[in-house]
C-alpha positions in Angstrom: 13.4 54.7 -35.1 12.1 51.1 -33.9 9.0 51.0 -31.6 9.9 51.1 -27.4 9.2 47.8 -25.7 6.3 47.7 -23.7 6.7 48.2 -19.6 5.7 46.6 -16.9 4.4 48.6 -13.9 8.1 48.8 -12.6 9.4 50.1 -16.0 11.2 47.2 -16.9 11.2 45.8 -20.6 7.6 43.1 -20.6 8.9 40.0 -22.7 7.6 37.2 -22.7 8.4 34.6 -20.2 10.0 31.6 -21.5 8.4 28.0 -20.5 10.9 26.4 -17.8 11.2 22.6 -17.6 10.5 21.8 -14.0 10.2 18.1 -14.0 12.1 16.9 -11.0 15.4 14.7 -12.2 14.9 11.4 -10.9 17.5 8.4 -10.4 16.6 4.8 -11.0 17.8 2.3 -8.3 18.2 -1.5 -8.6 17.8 -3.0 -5.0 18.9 -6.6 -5.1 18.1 -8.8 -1.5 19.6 -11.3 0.0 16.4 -12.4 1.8 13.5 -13.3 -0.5 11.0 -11.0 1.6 12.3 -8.9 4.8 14.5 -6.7 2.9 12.2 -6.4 0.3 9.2 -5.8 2.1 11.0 -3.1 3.6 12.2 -1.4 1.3 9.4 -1.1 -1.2 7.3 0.5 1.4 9.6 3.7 0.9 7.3 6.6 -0.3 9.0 7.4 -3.8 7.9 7.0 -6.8 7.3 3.5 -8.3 9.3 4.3 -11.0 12.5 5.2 -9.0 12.9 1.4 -7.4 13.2 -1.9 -8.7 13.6 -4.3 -5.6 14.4 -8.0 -5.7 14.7 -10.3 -3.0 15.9 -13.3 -4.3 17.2 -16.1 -1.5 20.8 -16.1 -2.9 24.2 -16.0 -1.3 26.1 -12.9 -1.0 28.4 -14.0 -3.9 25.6 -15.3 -5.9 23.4 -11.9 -5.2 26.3 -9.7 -6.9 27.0 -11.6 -9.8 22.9 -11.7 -10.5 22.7 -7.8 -9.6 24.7 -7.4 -12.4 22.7 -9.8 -14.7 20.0 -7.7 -14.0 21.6 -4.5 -14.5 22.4 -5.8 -18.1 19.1 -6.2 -18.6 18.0 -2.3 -17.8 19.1 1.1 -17.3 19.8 2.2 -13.9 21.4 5.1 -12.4 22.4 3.2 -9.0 22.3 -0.7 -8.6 22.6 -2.0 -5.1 23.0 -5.5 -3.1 21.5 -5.7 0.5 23.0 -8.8 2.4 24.4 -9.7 5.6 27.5 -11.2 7.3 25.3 -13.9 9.2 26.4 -17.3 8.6 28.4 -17.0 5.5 32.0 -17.6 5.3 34.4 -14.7 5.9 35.8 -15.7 2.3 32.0 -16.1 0.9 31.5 -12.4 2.9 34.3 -10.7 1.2 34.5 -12.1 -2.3 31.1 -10.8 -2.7 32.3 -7.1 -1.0 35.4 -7.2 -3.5 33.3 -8.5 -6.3 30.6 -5.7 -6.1 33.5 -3.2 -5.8 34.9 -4.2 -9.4 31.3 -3.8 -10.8 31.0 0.0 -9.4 27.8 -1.8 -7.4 27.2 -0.5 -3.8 26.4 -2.8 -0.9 24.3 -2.3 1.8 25.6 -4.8 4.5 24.6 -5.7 8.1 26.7 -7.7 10.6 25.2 -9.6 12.0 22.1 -9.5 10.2 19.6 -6.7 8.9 17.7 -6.5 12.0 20.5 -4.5 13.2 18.9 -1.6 11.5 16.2 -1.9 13.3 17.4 -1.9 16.3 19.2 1.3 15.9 16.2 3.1 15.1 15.1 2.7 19.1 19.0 2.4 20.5 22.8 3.0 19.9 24.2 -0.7 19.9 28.3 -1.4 20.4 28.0 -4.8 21.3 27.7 -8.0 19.2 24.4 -9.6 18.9 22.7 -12.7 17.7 19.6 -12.4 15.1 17.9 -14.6 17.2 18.5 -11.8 20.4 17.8 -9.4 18.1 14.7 -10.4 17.1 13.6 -10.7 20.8 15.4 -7.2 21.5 13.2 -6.0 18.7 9.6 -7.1 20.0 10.3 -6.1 23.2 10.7 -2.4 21.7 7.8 -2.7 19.7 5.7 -3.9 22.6 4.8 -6.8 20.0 5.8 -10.0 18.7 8.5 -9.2 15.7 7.9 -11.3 12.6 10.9 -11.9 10.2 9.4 -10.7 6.7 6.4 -9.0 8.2 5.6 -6.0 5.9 5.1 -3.3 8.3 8.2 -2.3 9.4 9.0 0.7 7.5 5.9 2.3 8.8 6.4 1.3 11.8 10.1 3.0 12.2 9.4 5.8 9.8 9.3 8.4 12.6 12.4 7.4 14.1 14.8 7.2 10.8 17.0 9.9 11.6 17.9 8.2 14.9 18.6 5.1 13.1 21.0 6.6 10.5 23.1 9.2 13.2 23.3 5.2 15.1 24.2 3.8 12.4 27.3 6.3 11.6 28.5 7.0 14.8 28.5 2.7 14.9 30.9 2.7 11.5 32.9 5.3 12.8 34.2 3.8 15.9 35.8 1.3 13.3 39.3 1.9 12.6 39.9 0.9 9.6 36.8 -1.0 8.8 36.5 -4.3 8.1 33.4 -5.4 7.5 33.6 -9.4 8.0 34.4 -8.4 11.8 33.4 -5.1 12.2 30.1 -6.3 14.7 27.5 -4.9 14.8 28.0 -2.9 12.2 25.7 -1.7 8.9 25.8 0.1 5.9 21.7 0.4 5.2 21.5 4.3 6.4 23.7 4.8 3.0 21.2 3.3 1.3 18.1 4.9 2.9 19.9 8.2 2.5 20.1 8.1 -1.5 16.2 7.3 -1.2 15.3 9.7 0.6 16.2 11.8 -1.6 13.6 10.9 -3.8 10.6 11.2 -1.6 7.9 14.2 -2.4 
């Protein structure tokens, strides 16, 4: 007759543990920017992992920004690659060449309309009606109670706390859009998507 296992003090067979792998999976994003620094600067100042995000902000047009995204994403391996542009002054056709374009190449688009300050806006109010980046940049430093700089570096700590408003504004604003389109839909953005999968990642 074979020896008993050993028992634990609830007389319940004592083997040994096995080792568990409890590495946290982690997703590698490609963040490709219209603008060379406000995008950018924004989102690099997300609190994951340097690993997890590769941002560029490059100065191209929307067209221009897709076809390079996927240059880049050539170049790597990434588990999500993503454009971050806005309707501004492009063309309609410019606007949703680049929309279709980055549809064929399974690459997701953060958009604003008008422009990206949009998003910040939403993080202090619920905005339906149209407005120019140059009104929203002066909406913007009165609700800051200070000046706002285009490509100052501060603004994700600045709206940290207030995120959550900022992305139930920024679905309840898509949703009153029936069906979308994009090139009019104003204002209108797509960025909460973005900072979503992100957040994901933070510790």
């Amino acid at each position: 007759m074979g020896k008993r296992p050993l028992v634990n003090r609830r007389n319940q067979p004592a083997y040994k543990q096995r080792a568990v792998d409890t590495r946290v999976v982690r997703e590698r994003f490609l963040i490709v920017c219209e603008g060379e620094k406000t995008e950018r600067n924004y989102f690099e100042c997300f609190r994951v992992p340097r690993k997890v995000i590769d941002v560029h902000g490059l100065g191209y047009n929307t067209v221009s920004l897709v076809k390079k995204a996927v240059d880049l994403r050539n170049q790597d391996s990434y588990d999500q690659v993503w454009c971050v542009f806005d309707r501004d002054s492009w063309s309609a056709q410019n606007f949703n060449e680049a929309l279709s374009l980055a549809e064929r190449e399974d690459i997701k688009v953060a958009y604003s309309n008008e422009a990206f300050e949009i998003w910040y806006l939403l993080h202090f109010n619920y905005h339906t009606t149209a407005i120019k980046r140059n009104d929203c940049n002066d909406k913007l430093s009165e609700l800051l109670g200070k000046k706002y700089k285009k490509n100052q570096e501060d603004m994700y700590a600045l709206l940290e706390t207030k995120q959550a408003n900022a992305i139930r504004n920024a679905r309840k604003l898509l949703n009153q859009y029936t069906p979308r389109n994009p090139e009019r839909d104003n204002p209108s953005t797509t960025v909460h998507e973005l900072v979503e999968q992100l957040n994901r990642f933070i510790p």
